[in-house]
N, C-alpha and C positions, 0 to 999 in steps of 0.2 A: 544748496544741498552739497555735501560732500562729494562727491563722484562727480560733481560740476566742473572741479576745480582744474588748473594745468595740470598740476602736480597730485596725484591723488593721497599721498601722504598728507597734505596739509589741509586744515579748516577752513574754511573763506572767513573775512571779514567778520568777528562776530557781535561786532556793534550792531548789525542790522539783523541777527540770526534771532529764533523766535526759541524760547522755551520747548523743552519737549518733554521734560517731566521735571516734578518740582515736590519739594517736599511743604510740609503744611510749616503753619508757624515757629518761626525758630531755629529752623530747618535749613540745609543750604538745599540749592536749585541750581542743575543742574544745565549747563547750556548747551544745545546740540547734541542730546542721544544717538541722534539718528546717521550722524556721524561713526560712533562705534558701531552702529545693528549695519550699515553700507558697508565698517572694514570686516566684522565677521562672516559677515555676506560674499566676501570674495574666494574663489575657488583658491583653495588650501590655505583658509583663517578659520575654517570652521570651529578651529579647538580655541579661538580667542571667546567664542559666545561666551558658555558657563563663568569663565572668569571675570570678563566684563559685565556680564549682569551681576554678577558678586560685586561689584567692586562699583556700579551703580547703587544696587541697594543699601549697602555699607554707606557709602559717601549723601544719597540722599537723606539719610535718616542722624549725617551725623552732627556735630555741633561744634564747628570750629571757631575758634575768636585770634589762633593765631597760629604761628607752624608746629610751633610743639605739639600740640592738639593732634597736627596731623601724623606727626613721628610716635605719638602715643600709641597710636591708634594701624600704623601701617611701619612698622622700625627701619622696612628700608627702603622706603619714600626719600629722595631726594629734594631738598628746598635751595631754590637758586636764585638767582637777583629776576627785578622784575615779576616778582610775585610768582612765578614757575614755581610748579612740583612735578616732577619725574615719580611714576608708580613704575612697577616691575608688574605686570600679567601676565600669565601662564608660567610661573616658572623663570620668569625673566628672562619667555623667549622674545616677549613682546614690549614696549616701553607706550605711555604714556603721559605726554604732558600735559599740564593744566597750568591758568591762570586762573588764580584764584583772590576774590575781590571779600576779603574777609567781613567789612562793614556793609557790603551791598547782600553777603551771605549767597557768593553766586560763582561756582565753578567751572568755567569755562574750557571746554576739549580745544587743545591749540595739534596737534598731531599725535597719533596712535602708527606705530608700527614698529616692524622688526628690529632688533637688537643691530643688526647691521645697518638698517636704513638711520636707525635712530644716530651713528654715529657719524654720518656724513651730513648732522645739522647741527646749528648752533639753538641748544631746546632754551637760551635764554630770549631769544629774540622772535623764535615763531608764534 
């Protein structure tokens, strides 16, 4: 679980992490929700829920085969080595990174949070 972790900014391991919502065929799947619903959960993230669930539904329903897909579809999406994509939420007070496994159709949450936390990590290697 998220909130396990040392460091509460980052995902644990998600080679052994379980689905938590998935889209139907076709579809990418979604690794570690509960992840985001633990960071909007903490006292003054509240304003991260509405955009993270935006940004759930958009991404479970979407159909990606490679990055431009994804810049099509979110323009100021970041794509970085190591399969990372950087979103902007809320307003880009919040940042998001993903690995995303384009042939496996599976986006994985590698850390969620503030525009300041986000710049004391390196978002290719988390």
């Amino acid at each position: 679980m998220f909130a396990a972790v040392d460091n509460p900014l980052f995902v644990p391991d998600l080679r052994t992490a379980e689905a938590d919502l998935g889209g139907g065929p076709g579809l990418l799947r979604i690794i570690l929700v509960s992840a985001l619903r633990e960071f909007w959960s903490r006292p003054g993230r509240s304003d991260a829920e509405q955009p993270l669930q935006t940004w759930v539904r958009v991404v479970s329903s979407a159909d990606w085969s490679r990055p431009t897909d994804i810049k099509a579809m979110f323009r100021s999406a970041d794509t970085l080595a190591n399969d990372r994509v950087v979103f902007n939420i809320g307003g880009n007070k919040y940042r998001l990174i993903t690995a995303i496994h384009y042939r496996g159709r599976r986006v994985f949450i590698r850390f969620i949070g503030t525009h300041a936390e986000y710049d004391k990590i390196d978002a290719t290697t988390v």
